[in-house]
Structure formats: structure tokens, C-alpha cells
N, C-alpha and C positions, 0 to 999 in steps of 0.2 A: 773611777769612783764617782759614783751619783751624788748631785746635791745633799739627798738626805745625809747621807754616811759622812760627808765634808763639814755641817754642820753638827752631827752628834759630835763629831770625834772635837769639832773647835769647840764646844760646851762641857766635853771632859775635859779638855786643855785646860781651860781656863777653869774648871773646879779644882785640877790637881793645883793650878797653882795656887789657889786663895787657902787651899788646903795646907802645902807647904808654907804659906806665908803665918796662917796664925801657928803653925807646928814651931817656926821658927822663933814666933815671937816670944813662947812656954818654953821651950826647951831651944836654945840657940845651937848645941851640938847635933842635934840633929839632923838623918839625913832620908831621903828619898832618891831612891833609883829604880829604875827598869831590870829589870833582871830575869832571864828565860823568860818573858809574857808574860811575867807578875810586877804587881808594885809594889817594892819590899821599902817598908816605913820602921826607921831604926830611932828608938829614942835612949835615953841613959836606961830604962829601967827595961822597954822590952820590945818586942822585935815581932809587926807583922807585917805579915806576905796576902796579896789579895791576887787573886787570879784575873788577868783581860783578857782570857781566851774565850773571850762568846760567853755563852749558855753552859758552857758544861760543868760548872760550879766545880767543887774543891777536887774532882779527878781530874781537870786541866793546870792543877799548882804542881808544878814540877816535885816541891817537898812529897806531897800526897802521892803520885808516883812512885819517886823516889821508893817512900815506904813499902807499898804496895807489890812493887818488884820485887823488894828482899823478902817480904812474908812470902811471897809464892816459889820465890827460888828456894827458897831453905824450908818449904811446908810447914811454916810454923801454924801451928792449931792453937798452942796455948800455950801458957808460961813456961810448962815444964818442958818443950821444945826449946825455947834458948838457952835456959842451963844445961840441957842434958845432949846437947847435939853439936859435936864439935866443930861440923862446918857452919855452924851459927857463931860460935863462941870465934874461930878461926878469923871470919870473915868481918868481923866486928869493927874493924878498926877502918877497913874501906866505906865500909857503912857511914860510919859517922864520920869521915871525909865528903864522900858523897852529899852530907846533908849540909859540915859547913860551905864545902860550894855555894850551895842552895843557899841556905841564909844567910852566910857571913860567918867571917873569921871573929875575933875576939880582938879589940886593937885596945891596945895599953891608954896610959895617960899619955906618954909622950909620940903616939904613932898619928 
């Protein structure tokens, strides 16, 4: 790894931390982790995911994938493809497995 690349990457470092640090001090349950090559930022109220795969913007977020795969698997064209199509309606429930992966599960008060 070249000087350039050792020094961008120590000047993200040190943003995600200053980043975590004021996140922490608004909202103290909060959390940041790494996750598939994104940076999933979870607070009480809402939950984003940013991509660190390069350049390839929101088709490199694993979620955005995710999505992408099952419209093409199941050819969804428009809405009345997922009421009307049972392998949509079937497969429903891996789907949105698939996604809490991706984002995160839902943790109670006492988890």
C-alpha cells in the first residue's frame, strides 16, 4: 500500500472517530460498526448504512444489492407483481431476513 492510500485511509480513521465521539456524546446508545464494506451508524430513532467500497456509490451497499437481486429474481416490474405472484409472496420472509442481516436485528431495552 502506497504512502498516498496509508495516509487517506489514517484521515478517514481519525474522521470516523471524531464522528463517533460527537454521535456518542447526543445520543450515548449509539452504535457504529463495520459491516460487509459499509458503515452502519445506529441511533435510537434511525439506522444508516454508507458504502466504503470505492466509487461505486449505493450499488456497492450490500442492502442495495440485496434489493436488486430479489426484483430480478422474482421480475418484479410493478406493484402488482408482488401481490399477484406467489413466488414473491412465498419468498417474502427470506427477504426480509436477508435485509435484517444487512441492517440489524431489532434489540429490546434489556438486550
Amino acid at each position: 500500500m502506497g504512502l498516498h492510500w496509508t495516509q487517506h485511509l489514517s484521515g478517514l480513521r481519525g474522521q470516523i472517530q471524531v464522528a463517533m465521539e460527537q454521535l456518542r456524546h447526543e445520543d450515548p446508545d449509539a452504535s457504529i460498526e463495520f459491516v460487509a464494506g459499509a458503515l452502519r451508524v445506529k441511533t435510537k430513532e434511525e439506522t444508516y448504512v454508507f458504502s466504503l467500497l470505492g466509487s461505486g456509490g449505493i450499488e456497492s451497499m450490500p442492502l442495495q444489492k440485496h434489493c436488486q437481486e430479489f426484483i430480478r429474481d422474482y421480475q418484479i416490474s410493478c406493484a402488482d407483481t408482488i401481490y399477484h405472484s406467489e413466488s414473491v409472496i412465498e419468498n417474502a420472509t427470506s427477504f426480509i431476513e436477508g435485509i435484517c442481516d444487512i441492517v440489524g436485528y431489532h434489540k429490546g431495552e434489556g438486550e
